[in-house]
LODREN-387052 format. One record per residue (C-alpha): residue in three letters; x, y, z. Coordinates in steps of 0.5 Angstrom, whole numbers, always signed. Layout:
// residues N
R   aa     c1     c2     c3
R  ALA      X      Y      Z
...
***
This chain:
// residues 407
R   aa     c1     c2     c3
R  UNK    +99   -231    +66
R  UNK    +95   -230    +60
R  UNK    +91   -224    +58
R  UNK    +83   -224    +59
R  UNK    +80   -224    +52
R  UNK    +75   -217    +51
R  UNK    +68   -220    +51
R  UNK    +64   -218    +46
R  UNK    +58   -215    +50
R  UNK    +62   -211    +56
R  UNK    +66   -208    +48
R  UNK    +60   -206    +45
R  UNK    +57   -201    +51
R  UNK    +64   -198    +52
R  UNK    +62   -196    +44
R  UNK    +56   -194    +45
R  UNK    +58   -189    +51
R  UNK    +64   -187    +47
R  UNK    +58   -184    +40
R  UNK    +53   -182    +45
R  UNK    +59   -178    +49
R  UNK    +61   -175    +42
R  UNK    +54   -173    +39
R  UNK    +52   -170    +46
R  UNK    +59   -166    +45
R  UNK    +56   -162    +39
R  UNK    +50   -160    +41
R  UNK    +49   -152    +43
R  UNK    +43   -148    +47
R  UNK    +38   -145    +43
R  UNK    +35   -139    +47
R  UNK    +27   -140    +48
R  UNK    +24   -135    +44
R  UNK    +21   -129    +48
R  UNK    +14   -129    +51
R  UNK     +7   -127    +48
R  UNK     +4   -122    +51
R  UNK     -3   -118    +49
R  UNK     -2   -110    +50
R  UNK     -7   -104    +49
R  UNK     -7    -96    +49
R  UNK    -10    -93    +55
R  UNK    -18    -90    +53
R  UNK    -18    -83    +53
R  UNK    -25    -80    +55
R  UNK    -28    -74    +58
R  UNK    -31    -76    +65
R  UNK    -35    -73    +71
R  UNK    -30    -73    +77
R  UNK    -36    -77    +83
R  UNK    -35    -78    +90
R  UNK    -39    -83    +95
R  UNK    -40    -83   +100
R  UNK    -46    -87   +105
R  UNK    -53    -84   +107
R  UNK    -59    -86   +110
R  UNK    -66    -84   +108
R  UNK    -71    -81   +112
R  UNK    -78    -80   +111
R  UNK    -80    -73   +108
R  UNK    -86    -73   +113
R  UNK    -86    -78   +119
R  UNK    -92    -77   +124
R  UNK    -95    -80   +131
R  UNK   -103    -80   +130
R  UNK   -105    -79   +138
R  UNK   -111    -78   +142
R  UNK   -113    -71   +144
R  UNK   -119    -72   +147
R  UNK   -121    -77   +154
R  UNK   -127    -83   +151
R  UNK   -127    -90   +150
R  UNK   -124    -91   +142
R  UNK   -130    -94   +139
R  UNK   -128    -95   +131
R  UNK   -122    -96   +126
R  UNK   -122    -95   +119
R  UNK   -117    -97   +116
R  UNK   -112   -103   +116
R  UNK   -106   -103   +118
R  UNK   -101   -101   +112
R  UNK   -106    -98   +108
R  UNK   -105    -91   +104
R  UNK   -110    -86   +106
R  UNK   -110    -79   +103
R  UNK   -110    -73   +108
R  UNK   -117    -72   +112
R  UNK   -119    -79   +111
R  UNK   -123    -82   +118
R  UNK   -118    -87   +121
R  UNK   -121    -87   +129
R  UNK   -127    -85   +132
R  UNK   -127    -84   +140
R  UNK   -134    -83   +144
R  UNK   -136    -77   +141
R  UNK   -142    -77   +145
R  UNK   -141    -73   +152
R  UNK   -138    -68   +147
R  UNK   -144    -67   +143
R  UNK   -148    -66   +151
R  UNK   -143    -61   +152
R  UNK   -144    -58   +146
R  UNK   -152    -57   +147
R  UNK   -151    -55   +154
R  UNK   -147    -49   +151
R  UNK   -151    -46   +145
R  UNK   -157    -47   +151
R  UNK   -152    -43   +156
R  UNK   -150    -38   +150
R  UNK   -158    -38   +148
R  UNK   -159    -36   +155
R  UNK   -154    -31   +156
R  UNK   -155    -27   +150
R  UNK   -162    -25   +153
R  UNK   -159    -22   +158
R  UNK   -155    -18   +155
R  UNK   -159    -16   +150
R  UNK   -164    -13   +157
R  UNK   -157    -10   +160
R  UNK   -156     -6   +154
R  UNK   -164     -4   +154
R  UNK   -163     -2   +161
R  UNK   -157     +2   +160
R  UNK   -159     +5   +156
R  UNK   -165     +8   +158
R  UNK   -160     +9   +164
R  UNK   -156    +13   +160
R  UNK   -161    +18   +157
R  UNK   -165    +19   +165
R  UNK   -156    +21   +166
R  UNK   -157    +26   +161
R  UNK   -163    +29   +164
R  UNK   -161    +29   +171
R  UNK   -167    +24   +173
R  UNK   -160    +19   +176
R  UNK   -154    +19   +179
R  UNK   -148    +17   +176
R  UNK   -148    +11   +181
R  UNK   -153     +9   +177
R  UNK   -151     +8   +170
R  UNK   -145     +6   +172
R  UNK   -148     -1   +176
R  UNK   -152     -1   +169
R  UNK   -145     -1   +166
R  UNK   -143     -6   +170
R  UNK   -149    -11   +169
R  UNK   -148    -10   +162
R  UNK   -141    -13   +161
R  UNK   -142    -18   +166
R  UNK   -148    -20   +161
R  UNK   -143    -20   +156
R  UNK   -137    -23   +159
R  UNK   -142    -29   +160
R  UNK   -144    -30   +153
R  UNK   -136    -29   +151
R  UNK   -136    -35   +155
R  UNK   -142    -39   +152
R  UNK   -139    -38   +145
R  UNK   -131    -41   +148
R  UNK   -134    -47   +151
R  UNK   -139    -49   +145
R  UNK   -132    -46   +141
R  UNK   -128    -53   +145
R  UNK   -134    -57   +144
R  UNK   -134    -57   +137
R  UNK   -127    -58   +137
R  UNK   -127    -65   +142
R  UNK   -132    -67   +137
R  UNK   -127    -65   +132
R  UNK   -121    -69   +135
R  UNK   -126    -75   +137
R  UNK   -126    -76   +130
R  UNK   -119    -77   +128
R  UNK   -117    -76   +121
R  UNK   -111    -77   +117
R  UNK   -106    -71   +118
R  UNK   -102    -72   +113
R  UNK   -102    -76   +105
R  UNK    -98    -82   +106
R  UNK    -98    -90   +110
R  UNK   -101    -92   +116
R  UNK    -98    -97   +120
R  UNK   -101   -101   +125
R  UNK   -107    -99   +130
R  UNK   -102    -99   +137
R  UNK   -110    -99   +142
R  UNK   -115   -103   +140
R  UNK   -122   -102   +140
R  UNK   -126   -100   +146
R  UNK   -120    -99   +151
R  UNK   -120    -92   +154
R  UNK   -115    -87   +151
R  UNK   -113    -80   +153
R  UNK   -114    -81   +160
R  UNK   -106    -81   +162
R  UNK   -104    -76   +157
R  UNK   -104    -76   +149
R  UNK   -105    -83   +148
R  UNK   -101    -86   +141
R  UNK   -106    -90   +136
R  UNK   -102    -90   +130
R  UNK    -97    -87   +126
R  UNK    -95    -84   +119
R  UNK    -91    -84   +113
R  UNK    -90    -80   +108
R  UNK    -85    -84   +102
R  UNK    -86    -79    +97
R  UNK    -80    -75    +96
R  UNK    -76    -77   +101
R  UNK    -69    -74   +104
R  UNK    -63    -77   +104
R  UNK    -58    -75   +108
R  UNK    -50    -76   +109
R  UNK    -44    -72   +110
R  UNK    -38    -70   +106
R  UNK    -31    -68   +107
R  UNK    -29    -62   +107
R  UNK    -23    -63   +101
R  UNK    -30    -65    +97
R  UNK    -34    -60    +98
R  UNK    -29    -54    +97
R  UNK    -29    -58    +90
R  UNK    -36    -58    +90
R  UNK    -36    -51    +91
R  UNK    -31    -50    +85
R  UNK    -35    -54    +81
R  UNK    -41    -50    +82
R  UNK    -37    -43    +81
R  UNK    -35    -44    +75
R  UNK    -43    -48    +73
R  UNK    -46    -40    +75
R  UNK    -39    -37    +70
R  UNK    -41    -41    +64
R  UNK    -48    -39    +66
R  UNK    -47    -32    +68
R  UNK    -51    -34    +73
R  UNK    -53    -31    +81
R  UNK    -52    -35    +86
R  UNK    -60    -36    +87
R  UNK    -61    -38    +80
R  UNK    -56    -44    +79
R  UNK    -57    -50    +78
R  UNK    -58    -55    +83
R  UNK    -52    -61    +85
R  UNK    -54    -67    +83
R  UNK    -54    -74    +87
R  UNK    -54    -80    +85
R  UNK    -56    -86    +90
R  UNK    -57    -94    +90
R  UNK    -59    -98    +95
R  UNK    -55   -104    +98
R  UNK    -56   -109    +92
R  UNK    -57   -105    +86
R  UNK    -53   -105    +80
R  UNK    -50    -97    +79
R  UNK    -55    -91    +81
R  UNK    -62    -92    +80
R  UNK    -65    -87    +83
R  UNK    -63    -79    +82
R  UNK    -65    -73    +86
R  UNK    -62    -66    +87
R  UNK    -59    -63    +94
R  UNK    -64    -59    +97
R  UNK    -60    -57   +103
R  UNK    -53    -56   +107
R  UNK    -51    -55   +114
R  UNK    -50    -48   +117
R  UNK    -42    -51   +119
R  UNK    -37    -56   +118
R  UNK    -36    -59   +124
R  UNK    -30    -58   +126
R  UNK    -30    -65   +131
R  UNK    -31    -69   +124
R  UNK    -29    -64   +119
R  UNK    -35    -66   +115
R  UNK    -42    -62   +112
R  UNK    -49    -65   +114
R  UNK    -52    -65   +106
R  UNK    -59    -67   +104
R  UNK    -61    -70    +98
R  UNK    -69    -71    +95
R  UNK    -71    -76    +92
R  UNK    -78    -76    +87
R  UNK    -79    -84    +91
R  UNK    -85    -85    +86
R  UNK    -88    -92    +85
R  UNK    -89    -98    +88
R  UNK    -88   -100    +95
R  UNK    -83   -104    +92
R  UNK    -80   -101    +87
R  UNK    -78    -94    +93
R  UNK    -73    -93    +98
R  UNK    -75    -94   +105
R  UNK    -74    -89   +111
R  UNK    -68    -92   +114
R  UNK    -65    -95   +109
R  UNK    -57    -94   +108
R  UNK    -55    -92   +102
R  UNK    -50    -91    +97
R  UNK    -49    -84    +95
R  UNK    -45    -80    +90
R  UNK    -44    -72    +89
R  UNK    -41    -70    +82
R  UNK    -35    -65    +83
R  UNK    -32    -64    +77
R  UNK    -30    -66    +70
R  UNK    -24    -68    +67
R  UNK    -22    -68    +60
R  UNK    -18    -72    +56
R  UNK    -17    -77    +62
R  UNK    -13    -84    +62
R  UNK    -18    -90    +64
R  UNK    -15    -98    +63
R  UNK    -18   -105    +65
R  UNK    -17   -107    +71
R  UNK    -13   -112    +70
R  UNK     -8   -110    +68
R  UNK     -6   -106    +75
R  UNK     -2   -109    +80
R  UNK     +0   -107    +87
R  UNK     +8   -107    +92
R  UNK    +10   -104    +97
R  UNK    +12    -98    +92
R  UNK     +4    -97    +89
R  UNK     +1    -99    +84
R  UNK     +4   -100    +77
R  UNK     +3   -102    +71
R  UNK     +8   -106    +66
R  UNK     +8   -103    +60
R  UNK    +12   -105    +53
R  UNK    +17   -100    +50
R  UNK    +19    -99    +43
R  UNK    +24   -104    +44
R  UNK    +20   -110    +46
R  UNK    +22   -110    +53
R  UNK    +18   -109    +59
R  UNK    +18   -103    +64
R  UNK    +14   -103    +71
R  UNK    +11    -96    +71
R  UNK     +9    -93    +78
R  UNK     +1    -90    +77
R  UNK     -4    -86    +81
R  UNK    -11    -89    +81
R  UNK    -17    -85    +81
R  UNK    -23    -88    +82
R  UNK    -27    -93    +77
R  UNK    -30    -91    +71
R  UNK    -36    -95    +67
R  UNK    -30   -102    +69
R  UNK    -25    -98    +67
R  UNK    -20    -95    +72
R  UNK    -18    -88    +71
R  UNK    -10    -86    +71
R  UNK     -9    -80    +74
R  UNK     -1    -81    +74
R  UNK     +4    -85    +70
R  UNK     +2    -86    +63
R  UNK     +2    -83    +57
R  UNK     -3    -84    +52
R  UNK     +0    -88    +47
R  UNK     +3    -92    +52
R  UNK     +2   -100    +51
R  UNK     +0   -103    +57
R  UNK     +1   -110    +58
R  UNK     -7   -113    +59
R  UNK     -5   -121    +57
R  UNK     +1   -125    +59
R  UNK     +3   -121    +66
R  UNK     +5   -128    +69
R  UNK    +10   -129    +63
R  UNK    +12   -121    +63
R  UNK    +19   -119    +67
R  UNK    +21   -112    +68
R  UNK    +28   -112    +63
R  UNK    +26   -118    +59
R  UNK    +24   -118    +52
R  UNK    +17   -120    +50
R  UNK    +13   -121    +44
R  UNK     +8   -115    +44
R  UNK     +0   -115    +40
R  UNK     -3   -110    +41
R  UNK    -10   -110    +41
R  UNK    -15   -104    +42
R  UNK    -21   -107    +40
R  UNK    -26   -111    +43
R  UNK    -25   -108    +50
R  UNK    -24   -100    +47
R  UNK    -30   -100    +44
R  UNK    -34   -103    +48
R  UNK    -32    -97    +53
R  UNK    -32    -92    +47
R  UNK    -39    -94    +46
R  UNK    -41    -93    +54
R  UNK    -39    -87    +54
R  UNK    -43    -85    +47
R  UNK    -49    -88    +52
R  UNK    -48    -84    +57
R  UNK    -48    -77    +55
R  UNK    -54    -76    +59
R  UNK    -52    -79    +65
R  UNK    -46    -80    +70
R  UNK    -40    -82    +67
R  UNK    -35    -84    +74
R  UNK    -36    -87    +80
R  UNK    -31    -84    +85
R  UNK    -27    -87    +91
R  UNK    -24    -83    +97
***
């Protein structure tokens, strides 16, 4: 039995695995190099310590406008929602029976006063016939008598004119304070007054205006401490230190726009919620538009300190697991550590760091999904653009509230 020939195509594919086999033979692994991260230092700053909390506004002066006399209601002058200043005519009720009332009493008082001035002649006329024995003592004391019952009446003249001038008064209804009328709750014409104090209208006084919210008890041992050291600087009394400041925004504003001062503590904390009723005052001044409406919530937040030489660093760069919060930093051999921080509260889009970091620290801001605690990464540290615009911030802000707080 003769050999098979090799054929010529099955050879060369045998010779083309053999090369390829040899040449993959003498390749070796080449390690990717390490990955690019972006790094920056932690701001250091001087901050203002907040905490926040949520209030509600209610008016400085909320008033029921009622009738205080019986009469049909015969005219209004205002339309509902205007402002009228204090002593403005709002209602006018049927004055007219008062008015009689009023007639009859001058002419009663007219009347009785002429009595009395004839029991004071005839008592005294009386007492000086007493002197010279020509009556009885009986006798004067009846002209006595006559005299106090003339003047008991016209006592009682004056009252009713006194209430008459009053009904009169109260039948034309005023403005008792200086703010916004709402609407008119009794028509014209309707008898009011009959059953009770009937309720016509009501008022609201915008400017200022309270704001009232409860702070915990650790706050406020803050913020007494804060105020402690404000009057030693100072060199103050308790009665001559400064006001605390507040600051409070609405539900849609950007920041705290409107400022204002506590004006008033609870007498106690209670002890129920551990919390402290405090209310602010705000100058609530300008448009309709532009103020904070009674019953409004609010965001509210109070100043409790300042801290010197504090961290802050972007957001971003923080992540959360079952041991915090923390941080990827870059050592000075390149490689990434996880360092566990406390947070406080956020600062002008910065998040203060309470503990964890150090200043000079490099804190991993671009390239944390590349970024692995242990592993060697190529860091470019880049403290401009977001440093100075924080930087910057803080120079701006000299006047004004540097932090917002958390609890």
């Amino acid at each position: 039995m003769r050999p098979r020939p090799i054929r010529p195509r099955r050879f060369l594919a045998v010779w083309i695995l053999t090369v390829c086999a040899a040449a993959c033979g003498s390749n070796e692994y080449a390690a990717p190099p390490p990955p690019a991260v972006t790094t920056q230092h932690p701001v250091v700053r001087d901050v203002t310590r907040y905490v926040e909390y949520t209030g509600t506004a209610e008016a400085i002066e909320s008033v029921e406008v009622r009738a205080r006399v019986t009469g049909f209601l015969r005219s209004m002058h205002f339309d509902p929602g205007d402002r009228v200043k204090k002593g403005e005519l709002l209602f006018v009720i049927d004055p007219e029976p008062f008015e009689i009332e009023l007639a009859a009493a001058r002419a009663n008082l007219a009347a009785n006063t002429a009595e009395l001035d004839l029991a004071q002649t005839e008592y005294d006329r009386a007492r000086l016939m007493f002197e010279k024995k020509a009556i009885s003592e009986l006798n004067l004391i009846q002209a006595g008598a006559k005299r106090d019952q003339a003047r008991a009446a016209a006592q009682s003249s004056k009252t009713k004119i006194h209430t008459a001038e009053l009904n009169i008064e109260w039948a034309h209804v005023k403005a008792p304070i200086t703010g916004r009328v709402g609407r008119h709750r009794v028509d014209v014409g309707n008898l009011v007054g009959a059953e009770g104090t009937t309720l016509l209208t009501n008022m609201i006084r915008y400017s200022p205006v309270y704001v009232y919210f409860h702070m915990s008890e650790l706050d406020l041992l803050a913020l007494q401490r804060m105020s402690l050291q404000q009057r030693e600087v100072r060199d103050a009394n308790y009665d001559d230190r400064e006001k605390t400041a507040v600051q409070v925004g609405q539900a849609d504003d950007e920041g705290y726009p409107h400022e204002g001062v506590i004006d008033f503590t609870g007498l106690q904390v209670d002890p129920g919620t551990g919390t402290l009723e405090i209310r602010g005052v705000l100058p609530n001044e300008g448009a309709l538009d532009e103020i904070v409406l009674p019953g409004t919530f609010l965001r509210v937040r109070v100043p409790i300190g300042e801290q010197k030489d504090a961290l802050l660093i972007t957001e971003r760069a923080l992540g959360s697991d079952q041991s915090g919060r923390f941080v990827l930093v870059v050592n000075n051999e390149g490689v990434v550590e996880q360092r566990v921080v406390e947070v406080g509260p956020i600062i002008d889009n910065l998040r203060l760091i309470e503990k964890g970091l150090g200043p000079e620290d490099q804190v991993i801001v671009n390239g944390l999904q590349r970024a692995r605690p242990g592993a060697p990464v190529t860091a470019t540290l880049d403290d401009g653009k977001e440093k100075a615009t924080a930087l910057v911030e803080t120079s701006t802000h000299d006047a004004e509230p540097a932090a917002t707080g958390e609890k």
